[in-house]
C-alpha positions as YAML, in Angstrom:
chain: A
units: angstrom
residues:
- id: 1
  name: UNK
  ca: [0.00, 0.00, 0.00]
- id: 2
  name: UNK
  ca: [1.29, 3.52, -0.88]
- id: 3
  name: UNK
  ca: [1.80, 6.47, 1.47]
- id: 4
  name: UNK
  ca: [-0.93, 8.10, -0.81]
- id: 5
  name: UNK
  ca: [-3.24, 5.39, -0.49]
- id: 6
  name: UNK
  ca: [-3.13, 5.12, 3.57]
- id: 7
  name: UNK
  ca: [-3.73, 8.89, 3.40]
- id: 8
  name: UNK
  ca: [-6.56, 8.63, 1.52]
- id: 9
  name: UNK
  ca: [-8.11, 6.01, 3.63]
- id: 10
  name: UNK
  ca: [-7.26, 7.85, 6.89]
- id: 11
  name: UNK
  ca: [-8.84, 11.14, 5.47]
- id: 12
  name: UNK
  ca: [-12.07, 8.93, 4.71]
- id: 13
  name: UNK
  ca: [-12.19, 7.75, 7.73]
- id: 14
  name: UNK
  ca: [-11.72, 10.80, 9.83]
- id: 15
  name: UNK
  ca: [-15.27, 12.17, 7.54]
- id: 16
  name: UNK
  ca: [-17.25, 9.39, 8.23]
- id: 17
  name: UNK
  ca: [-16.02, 10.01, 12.22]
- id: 18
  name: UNK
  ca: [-17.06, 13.72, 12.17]
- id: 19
  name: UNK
  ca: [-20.23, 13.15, 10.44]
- id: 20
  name: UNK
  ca: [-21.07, 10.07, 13.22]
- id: 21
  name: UNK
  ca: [-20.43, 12.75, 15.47]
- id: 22
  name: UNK
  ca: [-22.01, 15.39, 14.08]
- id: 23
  name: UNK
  ca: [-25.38, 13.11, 13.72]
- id: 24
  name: UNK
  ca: [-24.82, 11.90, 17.80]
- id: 25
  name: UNK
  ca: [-24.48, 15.57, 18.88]
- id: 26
  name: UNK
  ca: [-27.36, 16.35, 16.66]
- id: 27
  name: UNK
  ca: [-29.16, 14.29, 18.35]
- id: 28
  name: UNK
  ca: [-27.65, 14.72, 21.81]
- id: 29
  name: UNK
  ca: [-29.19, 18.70, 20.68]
- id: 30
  name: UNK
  ca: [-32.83, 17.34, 20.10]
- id: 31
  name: UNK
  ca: [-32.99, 15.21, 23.38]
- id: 32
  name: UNK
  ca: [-31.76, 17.86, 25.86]
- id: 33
  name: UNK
  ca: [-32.28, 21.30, 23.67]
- id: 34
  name: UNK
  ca: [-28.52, 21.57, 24.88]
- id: 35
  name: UNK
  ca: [-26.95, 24.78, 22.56]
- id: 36
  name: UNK
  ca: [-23.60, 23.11, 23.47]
- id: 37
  name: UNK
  ca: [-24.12, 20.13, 21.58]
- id: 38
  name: UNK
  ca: [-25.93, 21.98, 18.93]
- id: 39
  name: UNK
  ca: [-22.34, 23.78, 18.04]
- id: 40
  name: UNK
  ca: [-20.40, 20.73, 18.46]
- id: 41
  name: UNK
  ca: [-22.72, 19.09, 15.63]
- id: 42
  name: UNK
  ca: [-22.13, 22.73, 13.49]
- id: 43
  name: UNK
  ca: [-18.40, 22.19, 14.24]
- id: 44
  name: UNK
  ca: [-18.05, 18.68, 13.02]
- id: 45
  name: UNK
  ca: [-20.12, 19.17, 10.42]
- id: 46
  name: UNK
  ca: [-17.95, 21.93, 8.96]
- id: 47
  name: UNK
  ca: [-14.32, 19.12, 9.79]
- id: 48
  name: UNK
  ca: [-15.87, 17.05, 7.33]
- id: 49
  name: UNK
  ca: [-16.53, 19.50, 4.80]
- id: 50
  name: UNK
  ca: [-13.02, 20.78, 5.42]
- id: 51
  name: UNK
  ca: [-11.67, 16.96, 5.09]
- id: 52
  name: UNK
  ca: [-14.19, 16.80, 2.39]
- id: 53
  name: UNK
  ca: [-12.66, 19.31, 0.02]
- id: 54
  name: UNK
  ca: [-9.15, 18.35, 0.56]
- id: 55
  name: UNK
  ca: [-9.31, 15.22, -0.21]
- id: 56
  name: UNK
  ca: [-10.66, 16.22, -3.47]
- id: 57
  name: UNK
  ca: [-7.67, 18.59, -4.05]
- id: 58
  name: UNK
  ca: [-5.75, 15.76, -2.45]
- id: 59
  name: UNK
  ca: [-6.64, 13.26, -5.43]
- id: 60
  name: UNK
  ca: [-6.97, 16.17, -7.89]
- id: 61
  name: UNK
  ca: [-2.99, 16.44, -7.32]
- id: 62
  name: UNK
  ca: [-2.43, 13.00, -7.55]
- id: 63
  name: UNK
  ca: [-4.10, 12.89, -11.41]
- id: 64
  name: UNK
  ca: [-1.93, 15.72, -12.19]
- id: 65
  name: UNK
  ca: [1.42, 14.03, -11.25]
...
């Protein structure tokens, strides 16, 4: 397995992670109506976009080479 390859599954990964945790703070948010857990879902949410768009770049770079 390639260096590239590991970091491409380890990126993956980490998205589906925040997005678990975005969905259990979510609902962590509707049980208690807890503004705390509300952000941490927001926060999460915007780590996998973030993870999101650089892998993208990430394989983009990897065509080019």
């Amino acid at each position: 397995m390639s260096v590239a390859t590991a970091h491409k599954i380890l990126i993956s990964t980490a998205i589906a992670f925040f997005l678990i945790y975005a969905l259990w703070q979510l609902a962590e948010y509707r049980r208690s109506a807890d503004g705390t857990a509300l952000a941490w879902s927001v926060a999460a949410t915007g780590a996998a976009i973030g993870l999101a768009v650089y892998l993208r770049r990430f394989i983009r770079s990897l065509e080019r080479s």
